[in-house]
C-alpha positions as CSV (number, residue, x, y, z in Angstrom):
1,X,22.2,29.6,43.9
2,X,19.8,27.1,45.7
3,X,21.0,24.8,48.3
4,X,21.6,21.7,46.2
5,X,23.7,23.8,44.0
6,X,25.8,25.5,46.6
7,X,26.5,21.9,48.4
8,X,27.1,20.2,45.2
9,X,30.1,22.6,44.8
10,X,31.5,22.7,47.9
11,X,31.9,18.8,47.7
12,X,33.1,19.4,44.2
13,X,35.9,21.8,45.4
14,X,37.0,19.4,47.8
15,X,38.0,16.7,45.4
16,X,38.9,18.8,43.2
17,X,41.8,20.0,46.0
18,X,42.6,16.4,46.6
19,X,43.0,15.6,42.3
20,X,44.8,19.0,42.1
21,X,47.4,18.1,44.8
22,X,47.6,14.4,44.0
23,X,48.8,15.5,40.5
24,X,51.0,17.3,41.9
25,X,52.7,14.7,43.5
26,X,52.1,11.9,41.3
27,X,51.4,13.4,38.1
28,X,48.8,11.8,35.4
29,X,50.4,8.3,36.2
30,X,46.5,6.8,36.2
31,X,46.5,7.4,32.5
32,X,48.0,4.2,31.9
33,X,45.1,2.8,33.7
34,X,42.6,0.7,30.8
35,X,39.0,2.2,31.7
36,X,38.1,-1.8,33.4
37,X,41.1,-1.2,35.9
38,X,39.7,2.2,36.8
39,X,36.4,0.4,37.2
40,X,37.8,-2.2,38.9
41,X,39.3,0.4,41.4
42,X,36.1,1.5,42.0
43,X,34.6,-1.4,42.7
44,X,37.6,-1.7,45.5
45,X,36.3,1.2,46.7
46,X,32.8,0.9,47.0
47,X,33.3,-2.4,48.3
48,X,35.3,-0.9,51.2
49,X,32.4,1.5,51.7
50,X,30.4,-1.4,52.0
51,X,32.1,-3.8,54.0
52,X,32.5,-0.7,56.6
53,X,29.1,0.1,56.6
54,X,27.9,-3.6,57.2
55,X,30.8,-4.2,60.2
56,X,31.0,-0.9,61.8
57,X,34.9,-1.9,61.5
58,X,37.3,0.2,59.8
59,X,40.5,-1.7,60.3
60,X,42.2,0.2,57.6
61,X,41.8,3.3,58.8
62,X,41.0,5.6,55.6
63,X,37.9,7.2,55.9
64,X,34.5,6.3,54.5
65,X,34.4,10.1,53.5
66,X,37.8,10.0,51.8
67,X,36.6,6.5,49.9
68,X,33.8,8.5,48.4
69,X,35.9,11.4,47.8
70,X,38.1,8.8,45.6
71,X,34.9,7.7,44.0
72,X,34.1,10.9,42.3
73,X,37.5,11.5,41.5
74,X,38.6,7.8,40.1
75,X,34.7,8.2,37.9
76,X,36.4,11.6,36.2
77,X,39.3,9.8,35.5
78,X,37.4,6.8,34.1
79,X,35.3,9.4,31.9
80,X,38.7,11.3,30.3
81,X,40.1,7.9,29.9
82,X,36.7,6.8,28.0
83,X,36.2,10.4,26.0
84,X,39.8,11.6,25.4
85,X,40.6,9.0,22.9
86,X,42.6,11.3,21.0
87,X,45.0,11.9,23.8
88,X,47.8,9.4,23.3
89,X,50.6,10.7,26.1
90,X,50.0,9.4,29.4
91,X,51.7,12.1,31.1
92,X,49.2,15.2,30.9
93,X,50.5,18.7,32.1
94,X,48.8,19.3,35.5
95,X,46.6,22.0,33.7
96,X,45.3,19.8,31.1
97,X,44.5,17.6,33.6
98,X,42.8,19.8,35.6
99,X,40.9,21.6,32.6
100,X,39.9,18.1,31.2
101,X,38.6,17.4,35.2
102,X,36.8,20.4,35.4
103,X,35.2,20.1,31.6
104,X,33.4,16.8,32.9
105,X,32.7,18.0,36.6
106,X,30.8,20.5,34.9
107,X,29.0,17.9,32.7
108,X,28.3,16.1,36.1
109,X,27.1,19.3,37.4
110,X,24.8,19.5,34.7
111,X,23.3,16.3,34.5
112,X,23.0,16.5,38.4
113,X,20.6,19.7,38.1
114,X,18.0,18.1,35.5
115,X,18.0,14.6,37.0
116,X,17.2,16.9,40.6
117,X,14.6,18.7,38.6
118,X,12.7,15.9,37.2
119,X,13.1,13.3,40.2
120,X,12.8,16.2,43.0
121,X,16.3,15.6,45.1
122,X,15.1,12.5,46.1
123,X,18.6,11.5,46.9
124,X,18.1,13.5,50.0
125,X,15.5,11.0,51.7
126,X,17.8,8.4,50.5
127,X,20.2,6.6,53.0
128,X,24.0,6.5,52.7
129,X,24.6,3.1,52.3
130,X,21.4,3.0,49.5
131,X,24.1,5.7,47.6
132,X,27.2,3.0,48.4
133,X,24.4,-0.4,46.7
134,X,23.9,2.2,44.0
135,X,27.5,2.6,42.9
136,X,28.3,-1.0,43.6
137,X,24.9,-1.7,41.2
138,X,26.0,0.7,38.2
139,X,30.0,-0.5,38.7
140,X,28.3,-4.4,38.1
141,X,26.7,-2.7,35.0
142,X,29.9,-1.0,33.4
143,X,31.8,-4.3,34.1
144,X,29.5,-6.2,32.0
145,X,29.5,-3.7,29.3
146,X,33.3,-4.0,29.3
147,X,32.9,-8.0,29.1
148,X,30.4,-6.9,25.9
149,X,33.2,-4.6,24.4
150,X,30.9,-1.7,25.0
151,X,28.0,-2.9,23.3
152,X,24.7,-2.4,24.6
153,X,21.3,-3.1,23.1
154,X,19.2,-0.4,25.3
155,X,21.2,0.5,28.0
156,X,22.9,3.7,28.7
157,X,26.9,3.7,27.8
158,X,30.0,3.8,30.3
159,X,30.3,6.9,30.7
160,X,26.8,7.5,32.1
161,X,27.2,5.5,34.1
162,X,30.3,6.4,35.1
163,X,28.3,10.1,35.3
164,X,25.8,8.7,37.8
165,X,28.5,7.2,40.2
166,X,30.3,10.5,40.5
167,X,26.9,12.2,41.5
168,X,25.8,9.6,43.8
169,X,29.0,9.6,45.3
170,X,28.7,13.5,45.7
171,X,25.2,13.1,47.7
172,X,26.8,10.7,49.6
173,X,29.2,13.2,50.8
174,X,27.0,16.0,51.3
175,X,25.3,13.7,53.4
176,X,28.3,13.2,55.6
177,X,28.8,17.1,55.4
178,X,31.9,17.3,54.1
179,X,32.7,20.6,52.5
180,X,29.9,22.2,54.5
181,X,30.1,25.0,56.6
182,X,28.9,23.7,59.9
């Protein structure tokens, strides 16, 4: 497994812990979330990556890392909220829940390894707050395609975008090491 790989799913397994035990305690209560207020709650949290970065204040307290671990998980949400359209019940068992997270964490996964093949893990030169503009730039871009009803003329749909966010947020975070073994 190359390096990429093996970093890719140790971030991966630490969100998934933190979805796991969140619906545990809270169950799939963001299912009655319409996809624009999951965007909108990453735009929140972007934003609050940003507004740390720029002040070096963190009044709040949360961590940048946890904000980005949100990130990835609130984009998985957003893409079972966009695909799943045939699930009507907003309370999922915890399994489905988890099997529908890991179905497009894998999807990520892929998309990650060819986009790393063809632009050669570029992300790695990249800085952290370039990742944090880059979210912020492709959550602008979903929230106009909402405003179009999810009509686009060229452009990619939601959910790649929503695809892109989730891996951008994951190099972000192997960035910051977490999930590494130091």
């Amino acid at each position: 497994m190359s390096k990429a790989n093996t970093e890719y799913t140790n971030v991966i397994n630490v969100c998934r812990d933190i979805f796991s035990k969140k619906t545990k305690d809270y169950g799939t209560a963001w299912r009655v979330l319409r996809p624009s207020s999951l965007t909108d709650q990453l735009f929140i949290k972007a934003q609050r990556i940003r507004t740390v970065q720029e002040t070096g204040q963190n009044k709040v307290g949360e961590t940048i890392e946890g904000e980005f671990i949100a990130i990835v998980n609130y984009c998985v949400m957003s893409i079972i909220q966009v695909r799943e359209t045939n699930l009507v019940e907003l309370e999922l068992p915890a399994d489905i829940a988890i099997s529908l997270y890991e179905k497009y964490l894998e999807e990520a996964f892929e998309l990650m390894l060819k986009k790393n093949h063809d632009y050669g893990e570029a992300w790695r030169e990249m800085r952290v707050s370039s990742l944090t503009d880059l979210i912020l730039q492709k959550i602008y871009r979903v929230k106009q395609i909402e405003d179009n009803n999810g009509a686009t003329i060229v452009s990619e749909g939601i959910d790649a975008n929503y695809f892109d966010m989730l891996n951008y947020a994951v190099f972000a975070l192997i960035h910051l090491n977490i999930g590494q073994n130091k």
